[in-house]
Every structure is written in C-alpha cells, then in structure tokens.
C-alpha positions in Angstrom: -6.6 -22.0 25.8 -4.0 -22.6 23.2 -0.4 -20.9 24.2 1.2 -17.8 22.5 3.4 -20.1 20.6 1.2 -22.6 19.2 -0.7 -19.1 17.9 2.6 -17.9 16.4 3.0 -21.9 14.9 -0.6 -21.3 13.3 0.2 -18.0 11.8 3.4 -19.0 10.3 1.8 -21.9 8.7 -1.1 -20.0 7.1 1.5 -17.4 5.4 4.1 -20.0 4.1 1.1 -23.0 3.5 3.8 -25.6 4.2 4.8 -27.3 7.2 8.5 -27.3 6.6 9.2 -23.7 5.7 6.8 -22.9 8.9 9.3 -24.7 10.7 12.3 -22.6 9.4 10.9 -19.8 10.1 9.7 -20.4 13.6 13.2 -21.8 14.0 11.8 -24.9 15.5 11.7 -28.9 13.5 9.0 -29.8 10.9 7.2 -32.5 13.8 7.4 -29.5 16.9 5.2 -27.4 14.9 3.4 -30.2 13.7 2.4 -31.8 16.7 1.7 -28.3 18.7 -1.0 -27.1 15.7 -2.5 -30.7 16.1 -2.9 -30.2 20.0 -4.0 -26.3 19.3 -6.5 -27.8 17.3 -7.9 -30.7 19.7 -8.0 -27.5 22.4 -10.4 -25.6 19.9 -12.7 -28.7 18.6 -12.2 -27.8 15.3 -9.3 -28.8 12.5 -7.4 -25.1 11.3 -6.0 -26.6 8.4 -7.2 -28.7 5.9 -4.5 -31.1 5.2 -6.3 -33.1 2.4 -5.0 -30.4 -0.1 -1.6 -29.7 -1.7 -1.0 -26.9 -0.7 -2.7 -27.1 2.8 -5.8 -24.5 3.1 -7.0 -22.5 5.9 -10.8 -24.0 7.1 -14.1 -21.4 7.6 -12.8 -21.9 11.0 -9.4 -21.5 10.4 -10.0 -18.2 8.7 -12.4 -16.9 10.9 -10.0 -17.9 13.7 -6.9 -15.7 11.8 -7.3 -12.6 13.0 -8.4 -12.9 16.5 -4.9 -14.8 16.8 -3.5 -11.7 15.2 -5.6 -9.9 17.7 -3.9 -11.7 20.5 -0.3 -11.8 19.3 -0.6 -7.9 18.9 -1.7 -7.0 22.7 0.6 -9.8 24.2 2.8 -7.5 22.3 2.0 -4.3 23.4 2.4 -5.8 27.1 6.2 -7.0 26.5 6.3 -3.3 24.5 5.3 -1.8 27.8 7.8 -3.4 29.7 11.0 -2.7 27.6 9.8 1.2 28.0 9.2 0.9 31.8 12.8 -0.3 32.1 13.8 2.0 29.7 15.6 -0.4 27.1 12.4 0.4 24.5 13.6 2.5 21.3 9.9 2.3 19.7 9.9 0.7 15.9 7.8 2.5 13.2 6.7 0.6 10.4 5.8 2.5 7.7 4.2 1.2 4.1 3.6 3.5 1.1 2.5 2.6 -2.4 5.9 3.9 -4.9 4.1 6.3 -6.9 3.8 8.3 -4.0 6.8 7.3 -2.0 8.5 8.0 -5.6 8.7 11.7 -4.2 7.1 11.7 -0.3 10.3 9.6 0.8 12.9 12.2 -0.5 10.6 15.1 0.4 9.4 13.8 4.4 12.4 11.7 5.2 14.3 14.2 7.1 11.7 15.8 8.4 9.9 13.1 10.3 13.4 11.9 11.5 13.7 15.1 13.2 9.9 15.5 14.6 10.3 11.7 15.9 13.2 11.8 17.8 13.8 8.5 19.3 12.2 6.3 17.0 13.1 4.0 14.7 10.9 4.2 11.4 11.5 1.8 8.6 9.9 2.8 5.4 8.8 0.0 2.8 7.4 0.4 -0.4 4.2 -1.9 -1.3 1.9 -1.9 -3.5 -1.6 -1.2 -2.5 -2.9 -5.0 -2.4 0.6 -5.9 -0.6 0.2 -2.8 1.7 -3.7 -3.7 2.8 -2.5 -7.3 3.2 0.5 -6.4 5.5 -1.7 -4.1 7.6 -4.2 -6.8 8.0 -1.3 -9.3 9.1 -0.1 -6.3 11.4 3.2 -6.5 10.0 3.4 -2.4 9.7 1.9 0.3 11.9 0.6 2.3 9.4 0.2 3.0 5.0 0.1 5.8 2.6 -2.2 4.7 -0.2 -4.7 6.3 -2.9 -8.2 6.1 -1.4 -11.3 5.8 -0.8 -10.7 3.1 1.3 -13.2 2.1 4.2 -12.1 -1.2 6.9 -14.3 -1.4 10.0 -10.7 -1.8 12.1 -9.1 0.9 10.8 -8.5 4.6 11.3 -9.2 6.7 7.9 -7.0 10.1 7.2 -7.5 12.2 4.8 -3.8 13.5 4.2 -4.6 15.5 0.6 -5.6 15.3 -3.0 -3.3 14.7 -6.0 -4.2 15.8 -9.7 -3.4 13.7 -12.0 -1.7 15.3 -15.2 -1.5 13.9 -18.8 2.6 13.8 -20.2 1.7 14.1 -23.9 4.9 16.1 -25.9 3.1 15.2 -29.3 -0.2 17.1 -28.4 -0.2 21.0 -28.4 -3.6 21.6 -26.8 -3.3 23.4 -23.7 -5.7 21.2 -21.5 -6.4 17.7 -22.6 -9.8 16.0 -22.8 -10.3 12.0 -22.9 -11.2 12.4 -26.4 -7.8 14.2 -27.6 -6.1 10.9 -25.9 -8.3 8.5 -27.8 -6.0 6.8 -30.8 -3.0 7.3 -28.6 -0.5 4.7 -27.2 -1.4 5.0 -23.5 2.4 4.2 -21.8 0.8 2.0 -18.6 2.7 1.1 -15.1 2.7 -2.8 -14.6 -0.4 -4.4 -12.5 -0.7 -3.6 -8.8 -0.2 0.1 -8.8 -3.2 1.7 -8.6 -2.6 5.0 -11.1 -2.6 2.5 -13.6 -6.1 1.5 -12.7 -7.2 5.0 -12.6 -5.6 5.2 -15.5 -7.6 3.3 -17.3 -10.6 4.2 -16.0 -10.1 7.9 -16.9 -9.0 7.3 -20.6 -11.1 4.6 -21.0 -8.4 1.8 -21.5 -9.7 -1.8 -22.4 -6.7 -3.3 -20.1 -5.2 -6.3 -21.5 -5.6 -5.5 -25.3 -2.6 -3.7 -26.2 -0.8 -3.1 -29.4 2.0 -6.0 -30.4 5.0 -3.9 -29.1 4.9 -2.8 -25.4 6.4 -1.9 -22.2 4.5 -1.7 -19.4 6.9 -1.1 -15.9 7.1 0.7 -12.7 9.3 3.6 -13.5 7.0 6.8 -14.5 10.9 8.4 -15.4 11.1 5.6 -18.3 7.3 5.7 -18.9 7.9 9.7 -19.9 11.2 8.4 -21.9 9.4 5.9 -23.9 6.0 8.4 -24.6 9.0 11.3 -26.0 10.7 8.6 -28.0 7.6 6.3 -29.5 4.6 9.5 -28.7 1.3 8.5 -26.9 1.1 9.3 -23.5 1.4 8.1 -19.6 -0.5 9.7 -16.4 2.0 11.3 -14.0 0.6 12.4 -10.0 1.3 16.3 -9.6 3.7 15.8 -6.9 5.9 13.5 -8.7 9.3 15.2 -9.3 10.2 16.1 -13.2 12.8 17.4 -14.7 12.3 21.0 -16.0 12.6 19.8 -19.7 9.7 17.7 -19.4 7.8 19.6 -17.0 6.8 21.8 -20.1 5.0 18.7 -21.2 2.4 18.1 -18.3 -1.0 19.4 -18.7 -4.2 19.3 -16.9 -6.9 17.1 -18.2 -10.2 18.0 -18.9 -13.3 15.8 -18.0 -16.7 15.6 -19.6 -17.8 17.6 -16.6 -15.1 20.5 -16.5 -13.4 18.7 -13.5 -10.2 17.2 -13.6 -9.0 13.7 -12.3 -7.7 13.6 -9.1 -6.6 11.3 -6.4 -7.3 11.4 -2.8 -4.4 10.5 -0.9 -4.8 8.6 2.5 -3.3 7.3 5.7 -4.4 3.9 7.6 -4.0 3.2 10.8 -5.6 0.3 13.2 -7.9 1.5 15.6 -6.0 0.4 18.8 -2.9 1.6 17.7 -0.4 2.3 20.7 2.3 4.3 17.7 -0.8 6.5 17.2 0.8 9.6 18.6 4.0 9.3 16.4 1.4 8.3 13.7 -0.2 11.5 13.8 2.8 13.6 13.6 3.5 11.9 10.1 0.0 12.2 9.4 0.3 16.3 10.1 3.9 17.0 8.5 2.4 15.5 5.5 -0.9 17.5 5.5 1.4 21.0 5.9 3.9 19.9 3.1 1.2 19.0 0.3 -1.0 22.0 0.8 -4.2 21.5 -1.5 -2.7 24.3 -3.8 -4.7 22.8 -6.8 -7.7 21.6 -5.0 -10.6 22.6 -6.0 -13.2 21.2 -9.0 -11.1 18.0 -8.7 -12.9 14.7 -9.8 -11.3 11.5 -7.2 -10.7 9.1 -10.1 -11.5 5.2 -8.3 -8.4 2.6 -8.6 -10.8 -0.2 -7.7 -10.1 -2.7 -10.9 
C-alpha cells in the first residue's frame, strides 16, 4: 500500500499541477516527490498523472483515486487528533467557511456568541465563495460552510439553518411592493461572478447576464452597490439580514412575484458525514437557528442560484 506521505505527495501535486511548487509546499526537493509519486504509482498499476500535458492532468484513475486519499489522510488524522486529546495537549481547530453576503452580517452578529458557547476551541472563520467553499469542503480543508441552498452531496450532512428574503433597494421607485415588471427598464446594480445573490438575482428579474449597458460596476460590496443605485438610480438585491443604515433602510421593499410570493433564499449549513467536530458543529448550527428566527417566513418563494 502506498505510505501516508506519498498520499500527501499526490495530493499536493493535483492542487498546484506542478512538480516544483508541490515540492515547496511539501517542503521536500522537486526529485523526492518525483520519484515517491512514480513508486506510489508502480504500487497501484496505474499512472495518477498524466505527464504528457502542460500542465500535468489528473487520469480517470487519478481522479477516481482523489478522494479516497482524502478519505485516508482525514481518519489517519483523526487517529493523531485522538492522541493529542488523550494526552491532553489537543485545543480542537474549527474551520469554518461562509459565502460574504451572509458572513457580511452573521460574523459581527455570531462571533461572540459562539466564542463563548465553544469554550476551548479554536474556530477560524474564512469567507469563500460558494464554488470556493464546496471545493474546500470536498478537499477537507474546513469542517464545515454556511451557503445559500438547495444543495444535495451524498457525503454530506444537510441543515436547514433559515430562510432569507430577498428585498429590492430601489430609492427612484415609490411603489410600496415591487413586482419584476416595475424593475424592467432599470439598471440592475450586480455583485461580481461567484456570489450566488447575484445569480438569483438574475434569475428573479430576469437579467440576460453578460449584456450590460457601456458604463458599469459590478463588485462585492452591497454598501457601494446601494451608493451607486442612489447616485446613478436602478436598483441592486440586498438579503433581509444584511445590516443598513437607517437612511437607506427606508428604501428596501418587498418584491412581489407573479404568484403573490416573494423571493427568498434558504440558508444552509454543510457538514461531512463522519465528522468528529460534529458536536461543536451543531452548537453553531443551533445559535444560528435561535438568532435568525423565520420572522418573515412564510409565502416565501426559494429563488435557485444554480447559473
């Protein structure tokens, strides 16, 4: 059977695709981790990398072979994990990932309460995007996200923390709930590709993405997304727990769809299956839940983010 490290060799080269910086990061030279993925490869029968290409690819077996290394790596893991804590020199590490337009006002709102309900542990909080948040679950590089579902993975654990409605910023309109046709005509104020509520953005109001007029912004910020719809009019899509100022918050309003519901977002936590951080997991998961009470649930429409 190949050795712990070879598997650690394989995995670093299939994230940085080049010998040398797999090297550097494994802290070893570029013909060490060379020569042990070449012997990890004559132990399996079948070639991992495909070398004729620039940059190198994975194989079908190479990829099929990812994550049971992953697999692997995370229970030798939890073995050494266990061992710290029987000794008593473990202070167990939380990795937490959570797309920004909900960390925009989560972090701020949870930070000090989960430091006091998880006494003892570290957590360390990154903001992702949802793509980079699935794909650093799936390397097992965090314990746990916050995204916008639906979201369905055979290895891991679904929870339903709440739903979000999603609210129209539109100063220049004095209607006092908005429909997708009072939007059409209007300058839609989009945040850059990746986040999701831009997606369901333009699903909602119906947004051929790409085509926009000649001058544009399109960022991350939903504070400078608001600025630019009061200063050049049109409109952006802000989540009802985002924090605004109380000289804008005049300007949110519901929106109205087709079928008297309004657009929503389910918000969700995942977690793999075998997780051993389940139990501090789940008191994120439950803080969460009793802060954002479904105090506007009800006849909401879950808007897709899916492109």
């Amino acid at each position: 059977m190949v050795s712990i490290q070879q598997m650690q060799y394989i995995l670093a080269l299939s994230e940085q695709l080049s010998f040398q910086r797999a090297a550097d990061q494994c802290f070893v030279t570029q013909p060490t981790l060379s020569m042990q993925i070449r012997k990890a490869e004559e132990i399996l029968g079948f070639p991992i990398f495909d070398r004729s290409r620039n940059p190198i690819e994975l194989t079908f077996f190479g990829n099929e072979l990812l994550p049971i290394l992953r697999e692997i790596l995370n229970e030798n893991q939890k073995i050494k994990t266990l061992q710290l804590r029987m000794n008593g020199h473990h202070v167990e590490q939380l990795r937490l990932g959570i797309i920004p337009t909900i960390a925009s006002y989560m972090v701020a709102d949870m930070f000090n309460v989960w430091k006091d309900k998880l006494n003892g542990v570290h957590l360390q909080i990154l903001e992702l995007t949802t793509h980079e948040a699935l794909d650093s679950l799936e390397k097992k590089e965090i314990d746990a996200v916050i995204i916008a579902g639906p979201y369905v993975h055979p290895r891991w654990r679904t929870a339903k923390l709440y739903q979000e409605e999603i609210l129209v910023f539109a100063p220049h309109l004095d209607n006092a709930f908005v429909t997708q046709d009072d939007l059409n005509g209007l300058q839609p104020w989009l945040l850059s590709k990746g986040n999701c509520l831009r997606n369901q953005m333009v699903h909602f109001c119906r947004i051929e993405d790409g085509t926009t007029d000649d001058w544009d912004y399109q960022g991350g910020n939903l504070d400078l997304l608001m600025r630019m719809v009061e200063i050049n009019g049109g409109y952006s899509l802000i989540p009802y727990y985002y924090t605004v100022n109380e000289d804008k918050k005049r300007f949110l309003k519901s929106l109205v769809t087709s079928n008297h519901t309004k657009p929503a977002r389910e918000i969700i936590a995942l977690v793999p299956n075998k997780s051993i951080k389940w139990s501090f997991i789940e008191t994120i998961i439950r803080e969460i839940q009793l802060k954002y009470s479904n105090v506007n649930e009800g006849n909401l429409e879950i808007i897709s983010w899916n492109p």
